[in-house]
Backbone as CSV, one residue per row, in Angstrom:
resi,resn,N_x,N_y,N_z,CA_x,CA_y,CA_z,C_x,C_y,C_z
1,UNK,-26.486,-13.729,37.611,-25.271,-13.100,37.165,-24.965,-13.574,35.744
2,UNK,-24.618,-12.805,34.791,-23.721,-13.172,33.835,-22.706,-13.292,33.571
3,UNK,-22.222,-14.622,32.772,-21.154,-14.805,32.744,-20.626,-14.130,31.461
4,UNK,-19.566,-13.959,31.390,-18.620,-13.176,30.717,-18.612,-14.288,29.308
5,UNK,-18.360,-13.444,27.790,-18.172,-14.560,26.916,-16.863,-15.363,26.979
6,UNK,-16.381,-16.161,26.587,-14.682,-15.702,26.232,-14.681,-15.421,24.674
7,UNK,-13.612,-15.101,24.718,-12.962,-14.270,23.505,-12.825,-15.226,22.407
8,UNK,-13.191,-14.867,21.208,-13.583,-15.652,20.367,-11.907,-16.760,19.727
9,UNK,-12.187,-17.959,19.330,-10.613,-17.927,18.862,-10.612,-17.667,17.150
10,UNK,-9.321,-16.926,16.917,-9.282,-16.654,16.041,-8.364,-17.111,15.037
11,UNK,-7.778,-18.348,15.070,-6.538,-18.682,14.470,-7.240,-19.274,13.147
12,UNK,-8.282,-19.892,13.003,-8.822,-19.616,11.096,-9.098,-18.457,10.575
13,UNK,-8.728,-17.617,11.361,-9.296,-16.283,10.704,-7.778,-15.774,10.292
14,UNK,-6.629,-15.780,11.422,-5.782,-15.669,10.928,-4.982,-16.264,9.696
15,UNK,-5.603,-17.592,9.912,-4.928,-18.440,8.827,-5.367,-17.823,6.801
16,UNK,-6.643,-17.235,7.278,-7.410,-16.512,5.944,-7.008,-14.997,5.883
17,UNK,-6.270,-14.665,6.583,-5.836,-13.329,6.884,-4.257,-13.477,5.995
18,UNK,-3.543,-14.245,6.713,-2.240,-14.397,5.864,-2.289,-15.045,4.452
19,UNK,-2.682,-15.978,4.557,-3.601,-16.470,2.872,-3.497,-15.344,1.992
20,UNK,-4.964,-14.482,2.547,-5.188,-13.360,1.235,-4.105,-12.052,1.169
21,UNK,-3.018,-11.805,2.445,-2.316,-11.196,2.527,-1.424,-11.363,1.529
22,UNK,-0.761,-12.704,1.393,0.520,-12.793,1.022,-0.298,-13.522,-0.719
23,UNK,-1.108,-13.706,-1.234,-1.862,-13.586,-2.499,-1.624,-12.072,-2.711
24,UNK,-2.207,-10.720,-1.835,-2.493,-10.079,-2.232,-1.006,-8.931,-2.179
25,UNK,-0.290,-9.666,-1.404,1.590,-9.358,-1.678,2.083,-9.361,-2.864
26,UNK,1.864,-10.618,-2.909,2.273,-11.542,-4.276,1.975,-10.508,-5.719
27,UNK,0.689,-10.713,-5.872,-0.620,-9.035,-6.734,0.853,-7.936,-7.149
28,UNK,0.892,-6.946,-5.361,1.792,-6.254,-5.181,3.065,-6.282,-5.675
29,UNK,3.710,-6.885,-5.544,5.321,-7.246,-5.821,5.349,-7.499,-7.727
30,UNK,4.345,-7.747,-7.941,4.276,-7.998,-9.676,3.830,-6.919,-9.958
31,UNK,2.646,-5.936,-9.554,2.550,-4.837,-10.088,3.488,-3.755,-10.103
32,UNK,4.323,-3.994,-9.031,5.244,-3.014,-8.618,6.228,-2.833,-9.763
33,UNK,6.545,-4.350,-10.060,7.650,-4.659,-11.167,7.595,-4.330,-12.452
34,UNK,6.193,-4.356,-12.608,5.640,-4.226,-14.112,5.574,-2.763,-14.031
35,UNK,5.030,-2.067,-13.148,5.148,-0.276,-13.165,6.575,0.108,-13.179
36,UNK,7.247,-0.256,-12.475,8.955,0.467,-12.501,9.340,0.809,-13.842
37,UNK,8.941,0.279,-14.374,9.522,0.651,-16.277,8.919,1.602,-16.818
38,UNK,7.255,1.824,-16.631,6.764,2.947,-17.310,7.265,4.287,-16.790
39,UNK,6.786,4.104,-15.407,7.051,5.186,-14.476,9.174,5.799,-14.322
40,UNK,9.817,4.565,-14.901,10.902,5.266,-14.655,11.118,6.215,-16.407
41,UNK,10.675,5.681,-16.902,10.341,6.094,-18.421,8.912,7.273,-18.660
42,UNK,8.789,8.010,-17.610,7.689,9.228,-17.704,8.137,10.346,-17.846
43,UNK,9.130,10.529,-18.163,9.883,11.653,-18.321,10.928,12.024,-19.672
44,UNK,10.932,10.702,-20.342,11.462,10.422,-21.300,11.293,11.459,-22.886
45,UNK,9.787,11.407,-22.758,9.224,12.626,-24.237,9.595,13.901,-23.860
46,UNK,9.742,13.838,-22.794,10.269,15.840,-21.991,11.021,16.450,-22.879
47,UNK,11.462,17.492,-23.073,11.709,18.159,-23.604,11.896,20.151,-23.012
48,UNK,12.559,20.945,-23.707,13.084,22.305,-23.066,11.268,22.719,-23.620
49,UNK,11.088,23.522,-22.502,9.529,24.267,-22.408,8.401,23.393,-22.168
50,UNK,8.456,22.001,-22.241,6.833,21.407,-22.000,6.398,21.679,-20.628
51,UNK,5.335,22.385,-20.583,4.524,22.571,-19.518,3.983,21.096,-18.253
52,UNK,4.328,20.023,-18.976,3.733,18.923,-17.700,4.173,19.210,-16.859
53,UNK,3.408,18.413,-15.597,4.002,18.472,-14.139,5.386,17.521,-14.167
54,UNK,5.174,16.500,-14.538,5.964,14.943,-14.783,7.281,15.730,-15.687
55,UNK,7.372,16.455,-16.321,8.131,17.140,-16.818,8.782,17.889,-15.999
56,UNK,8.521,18.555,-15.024,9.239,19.589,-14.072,9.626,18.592,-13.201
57,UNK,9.860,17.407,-12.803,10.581,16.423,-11.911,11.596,16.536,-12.136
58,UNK,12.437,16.843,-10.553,13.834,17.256,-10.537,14.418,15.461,-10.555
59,UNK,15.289,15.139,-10.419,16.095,14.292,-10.083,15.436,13.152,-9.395
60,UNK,15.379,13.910,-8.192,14.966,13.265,-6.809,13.737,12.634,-7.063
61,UNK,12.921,13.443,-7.719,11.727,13.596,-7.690,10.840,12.378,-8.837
62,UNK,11.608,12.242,-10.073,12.100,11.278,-10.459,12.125,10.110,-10.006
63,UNK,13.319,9.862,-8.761,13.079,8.270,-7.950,12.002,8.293,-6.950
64,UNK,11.757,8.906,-6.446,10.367,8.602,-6.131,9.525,8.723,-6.435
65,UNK,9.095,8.639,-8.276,8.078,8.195,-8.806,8.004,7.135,-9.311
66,UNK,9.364,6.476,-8.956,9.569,5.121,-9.757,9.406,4.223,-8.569
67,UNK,9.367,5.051,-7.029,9.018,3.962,-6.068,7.905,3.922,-5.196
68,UNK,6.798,4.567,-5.915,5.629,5.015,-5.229,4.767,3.686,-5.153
69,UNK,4.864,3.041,-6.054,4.416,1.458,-5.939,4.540,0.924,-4.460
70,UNK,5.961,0.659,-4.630,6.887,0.057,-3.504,6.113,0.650,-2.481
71,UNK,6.195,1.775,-2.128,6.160,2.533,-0.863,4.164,2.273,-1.089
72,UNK,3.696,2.424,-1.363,2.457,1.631,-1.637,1.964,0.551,-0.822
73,UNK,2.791,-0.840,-1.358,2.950,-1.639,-0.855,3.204,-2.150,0.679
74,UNK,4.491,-1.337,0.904,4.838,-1.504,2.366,3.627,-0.796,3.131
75,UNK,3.283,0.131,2.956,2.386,0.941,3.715,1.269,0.323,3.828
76,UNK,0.810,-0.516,2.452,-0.533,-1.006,2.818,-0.128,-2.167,3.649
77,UNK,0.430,-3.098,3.488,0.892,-4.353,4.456,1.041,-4.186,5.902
78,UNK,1.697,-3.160,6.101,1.716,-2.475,7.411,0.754,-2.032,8.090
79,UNK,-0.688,-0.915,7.732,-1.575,-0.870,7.839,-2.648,-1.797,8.185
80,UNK,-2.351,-3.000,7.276,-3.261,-3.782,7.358,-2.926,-4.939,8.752
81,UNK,-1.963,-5.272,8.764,-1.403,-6.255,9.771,-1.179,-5.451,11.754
82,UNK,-1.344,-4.391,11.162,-1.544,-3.307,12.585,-2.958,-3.376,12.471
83,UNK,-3.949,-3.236,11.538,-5.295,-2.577,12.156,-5.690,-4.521,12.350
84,UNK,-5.030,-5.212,11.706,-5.867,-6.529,12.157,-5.587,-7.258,13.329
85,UNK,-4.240,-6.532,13.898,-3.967,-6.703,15.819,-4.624,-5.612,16.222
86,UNK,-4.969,-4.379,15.835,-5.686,-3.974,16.669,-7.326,-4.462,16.675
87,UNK,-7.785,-5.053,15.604,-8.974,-5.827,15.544,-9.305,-6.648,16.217
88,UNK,-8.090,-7.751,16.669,-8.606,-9.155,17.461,-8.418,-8.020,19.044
89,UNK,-7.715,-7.307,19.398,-7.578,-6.754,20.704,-9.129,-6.450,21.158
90,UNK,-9.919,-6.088,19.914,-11.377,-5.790,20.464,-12.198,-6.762,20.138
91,UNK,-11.542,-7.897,20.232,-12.308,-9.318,20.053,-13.216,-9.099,18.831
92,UNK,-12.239,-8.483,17.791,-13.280,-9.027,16.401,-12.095,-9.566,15.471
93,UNK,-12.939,-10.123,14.255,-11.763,-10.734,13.276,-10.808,-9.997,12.665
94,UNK,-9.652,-10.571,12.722,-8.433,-9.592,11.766,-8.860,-9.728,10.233
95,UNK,-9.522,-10.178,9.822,-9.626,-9.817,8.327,-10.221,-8.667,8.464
96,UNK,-10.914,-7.799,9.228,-11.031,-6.477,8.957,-10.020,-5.245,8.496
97,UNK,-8.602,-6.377,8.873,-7.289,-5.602,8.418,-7.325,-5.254,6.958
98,UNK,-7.776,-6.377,6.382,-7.429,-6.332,4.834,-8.188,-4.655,4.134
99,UNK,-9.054,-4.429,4.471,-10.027,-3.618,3.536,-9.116,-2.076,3.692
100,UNK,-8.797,-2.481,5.211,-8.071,-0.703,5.643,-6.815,-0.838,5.074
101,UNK,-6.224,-2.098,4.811,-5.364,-2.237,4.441,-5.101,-1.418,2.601
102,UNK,-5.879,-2.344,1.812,-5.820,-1.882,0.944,-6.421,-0.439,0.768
103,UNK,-7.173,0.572,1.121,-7.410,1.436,1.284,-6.145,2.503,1.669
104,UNK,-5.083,2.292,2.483,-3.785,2.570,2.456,-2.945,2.747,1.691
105,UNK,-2.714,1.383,0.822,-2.498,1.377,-0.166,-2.867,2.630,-1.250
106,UNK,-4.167,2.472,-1.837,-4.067,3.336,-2.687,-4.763,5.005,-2.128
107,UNK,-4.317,5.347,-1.211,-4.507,6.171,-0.371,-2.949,6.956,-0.897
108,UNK,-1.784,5.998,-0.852,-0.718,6.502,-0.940,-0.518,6.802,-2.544
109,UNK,-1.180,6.555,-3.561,-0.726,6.895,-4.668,-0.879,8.433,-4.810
110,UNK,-2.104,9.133,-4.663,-1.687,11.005,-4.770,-0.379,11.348,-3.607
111,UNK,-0.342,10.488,-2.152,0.880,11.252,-1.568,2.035,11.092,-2.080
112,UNK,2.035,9.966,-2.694,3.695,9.525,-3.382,3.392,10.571,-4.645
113,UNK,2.694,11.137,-5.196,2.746,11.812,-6.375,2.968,13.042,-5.812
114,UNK,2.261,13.634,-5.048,2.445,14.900,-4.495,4.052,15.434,-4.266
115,UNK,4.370,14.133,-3.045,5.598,13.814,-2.854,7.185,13.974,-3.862
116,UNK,6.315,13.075,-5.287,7.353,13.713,-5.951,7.496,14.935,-6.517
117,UNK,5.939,15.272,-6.611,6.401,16.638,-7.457,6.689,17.865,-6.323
118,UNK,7.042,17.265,-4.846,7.614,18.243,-3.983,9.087,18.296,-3.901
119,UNK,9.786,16.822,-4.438,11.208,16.472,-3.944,11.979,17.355,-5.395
């Protein structure tokens, strides 16, 4: 008969999981900060008749181009910390979170753009 493995432990993996998470937060939260200025300032050269898209941003549309970062961010963190519990559930390492994670991330930059030029 065989015996069953047990389940691997994973608490250094977690410990390298939150590590590069909150490094790669950290990344996040500064890029975010440093974009808010250009991006709230993309609309600025506009003018009556210019054809840009960034130009036809209503209002709305506007603040959520100044928070597509942000919303970036949360989404990838979220992503990543869900797919890396759903990772150890199939007895593999949660750093597999990170990659889907960031992949989320910039997954969301055309929807947050789309997004604004829908609002």
């Amino acid at each position: 008969m065989s015996e069953q493995q047990p389940a691997p432990d994973h608490a250094k993996h977690w410990m390298w999981f939150a590590g590069i998470l909150l490094a790669l937060g950290v990344v996040g939260v500064v890029a975010s900060v440093v974009l808010m200025l250009p991006l709230a300032m993309a609309t600025d050269a506009c003018y009556e008749g210019i054809p840009d898209e960034v130009c036809q941003l209503s209002a709305r549309g506007q603040n959520v181009l100044v928070f597509i970062p942000w919303v970036c961010l949360i989404v990838g963190t979220a992503v990543a910390v869900a797919s890396a519990g759903v990772a150890v559930r199939f007895h593999r390492t949660p750093l597999l979170g990170l990659p889907l994670g960031i992949a989320a991330y910039l997954a969301m930059i055309p929807v947050g753009y789309g997004i604004a030029l829908q609002a």
